[in-house]
C-alpha positions in Angstrom: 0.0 0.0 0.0 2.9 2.2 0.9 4.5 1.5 -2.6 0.8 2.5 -4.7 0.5 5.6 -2.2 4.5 6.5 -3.1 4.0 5.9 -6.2 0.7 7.6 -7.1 2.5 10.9 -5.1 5.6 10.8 -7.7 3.3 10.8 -10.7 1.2 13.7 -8.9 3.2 16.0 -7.6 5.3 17.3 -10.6 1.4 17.5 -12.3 0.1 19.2 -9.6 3.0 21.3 -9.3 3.4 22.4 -13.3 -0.7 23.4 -12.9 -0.2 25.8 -10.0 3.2 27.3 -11.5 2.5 27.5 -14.8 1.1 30.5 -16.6 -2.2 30.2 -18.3 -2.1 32.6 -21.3 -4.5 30.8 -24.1 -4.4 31.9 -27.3 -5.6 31.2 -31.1 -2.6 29.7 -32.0 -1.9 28.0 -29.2 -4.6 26.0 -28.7 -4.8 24.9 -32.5 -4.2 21.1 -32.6 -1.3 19.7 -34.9 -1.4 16.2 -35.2 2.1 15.1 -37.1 2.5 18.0 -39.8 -1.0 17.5 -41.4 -3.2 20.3 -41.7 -5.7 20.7 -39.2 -8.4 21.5 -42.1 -11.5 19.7 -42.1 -12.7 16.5 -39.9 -10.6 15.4 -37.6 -11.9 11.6 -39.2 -9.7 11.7 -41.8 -6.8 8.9 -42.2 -3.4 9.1 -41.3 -0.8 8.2 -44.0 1.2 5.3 -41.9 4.2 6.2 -43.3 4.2 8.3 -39.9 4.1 5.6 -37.6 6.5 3.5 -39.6 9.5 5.7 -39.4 8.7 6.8 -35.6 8.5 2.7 -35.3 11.5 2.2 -37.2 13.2 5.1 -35.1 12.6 3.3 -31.7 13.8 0.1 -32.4 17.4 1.8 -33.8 17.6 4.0 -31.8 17.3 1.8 -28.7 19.7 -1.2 -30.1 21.9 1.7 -30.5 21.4 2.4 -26.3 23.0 -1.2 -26.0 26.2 0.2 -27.2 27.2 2.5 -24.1 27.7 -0.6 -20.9 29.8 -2.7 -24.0 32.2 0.3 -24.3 32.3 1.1 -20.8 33.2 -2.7 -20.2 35.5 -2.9 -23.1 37.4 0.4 -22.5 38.2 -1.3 -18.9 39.0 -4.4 -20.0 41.4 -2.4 -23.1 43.3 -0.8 -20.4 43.5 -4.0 -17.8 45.5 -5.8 -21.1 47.8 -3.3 -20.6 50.9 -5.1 -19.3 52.7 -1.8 -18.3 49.9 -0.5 -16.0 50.6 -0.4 -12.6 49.3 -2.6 -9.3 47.6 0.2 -8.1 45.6 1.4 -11.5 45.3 -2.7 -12.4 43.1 -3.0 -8.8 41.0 0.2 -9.2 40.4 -0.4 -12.8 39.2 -3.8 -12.0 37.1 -2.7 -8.7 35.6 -0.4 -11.9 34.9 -3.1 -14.1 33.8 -5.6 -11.1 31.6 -3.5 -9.6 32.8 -3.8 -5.9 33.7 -0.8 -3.2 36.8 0.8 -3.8 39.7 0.2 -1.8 38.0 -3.8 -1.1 39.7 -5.6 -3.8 43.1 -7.1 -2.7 45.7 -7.0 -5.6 46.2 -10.4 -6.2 42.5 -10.8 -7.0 43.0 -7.9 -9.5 41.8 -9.1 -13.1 45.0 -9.6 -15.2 45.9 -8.6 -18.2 45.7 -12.1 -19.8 42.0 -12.2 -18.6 41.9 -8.8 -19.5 42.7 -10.0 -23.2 40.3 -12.4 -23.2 37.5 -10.3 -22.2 37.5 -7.8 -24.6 38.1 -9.8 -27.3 34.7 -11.7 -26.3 33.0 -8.8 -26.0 34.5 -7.5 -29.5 32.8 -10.7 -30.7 29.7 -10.0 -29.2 29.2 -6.6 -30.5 30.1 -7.7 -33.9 27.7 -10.7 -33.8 25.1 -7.4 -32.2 25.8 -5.0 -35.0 25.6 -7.8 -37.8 22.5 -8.8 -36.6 21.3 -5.0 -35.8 22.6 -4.3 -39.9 21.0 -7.3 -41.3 17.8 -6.5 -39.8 18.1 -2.5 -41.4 19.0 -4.1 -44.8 15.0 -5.6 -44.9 13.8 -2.5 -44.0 15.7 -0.9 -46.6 14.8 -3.4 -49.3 11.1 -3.6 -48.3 11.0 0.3 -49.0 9.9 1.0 -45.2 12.7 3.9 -45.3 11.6 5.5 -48.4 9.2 8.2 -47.5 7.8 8.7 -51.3 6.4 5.4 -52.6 4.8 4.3 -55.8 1.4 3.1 -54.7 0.7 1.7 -58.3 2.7 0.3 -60.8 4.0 2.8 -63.6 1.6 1.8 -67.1 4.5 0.1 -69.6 5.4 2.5 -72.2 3.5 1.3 -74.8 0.1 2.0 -73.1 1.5 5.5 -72.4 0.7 7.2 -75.8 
């Protein structure tokens, strides 16, 4: 019950909050309705081209594989620098508290990750990505070839040239 009550509050408050600080200064313009650059002419029951929802669609799911991208480089930048063999004791243990996720200053040095291990890490997860991005790239090549990413398409095929005279 707590958790709802919480929970309900954080939703709320910043609401409640905008509404009471806010200025309320209506006008003509302001309170036209766009809906996704059509023209706000006519019946609002009109239909939609879905090319819209397509590319916002499209956009997502790239755009959030793309997210995926940020913890491998964070992981493989620390493992990069573990394979290091010149780095020092010191660096090698707080580098690999980093990349362990443990309390800094709790990792004895002999159970700092070495740069063999190091090695091995980041060349798994440079096979990983690849594997990521091949997949992510084969998966925009359909796209591409079922003409989702054209915005002007042919509804109707062109008459052959004979029939055009």
């Amino acid at each position: 019950m707590l958790f709802i009550v919480a929970g309900t509050g954080i939703v709320l408050a910043p609401l409640l909050i905008g509404r009471l600080v806010r200025p309320n200064l209506p006008t003509p313009e302001k309170v036209a309705i766009y809906e996704c650059g059509e023209p706000t002419i006519g019946s609002s029951y009109i239909q939609f081209d879905l090319r819209y929802y397509a590319v916002a669609l499209l956009f997502i799911v790239f755009d959030v594989e793309v997210a995926f991208f940020f913890p491998w480089a964070s992981v493989y930048g620390g493992a990069m620098q573990l394979a290091d063999n010149r780095l020092s004791s010191e660096a090698r243990t707080q580098i690999s508290e980093k990349l362990l996720n443990v309390a800094p200053g709790s990792l004895d040095p002999a159970q700092a990750i070495s740069a063999e291990t190091a090695l091995q890490l980041g060349t798994a997860s440079m096979i990983d990505i690849l594997v990521f991005f091949a997949v992510l790239m084969v998966g925009f090549a359909y796209v591409w070839k079922r003409g989702d990413l054209d915005w002007v398409r042919a509804y109707q095929k062109p008459a052959p040239v004979e029939q055009q005279v």
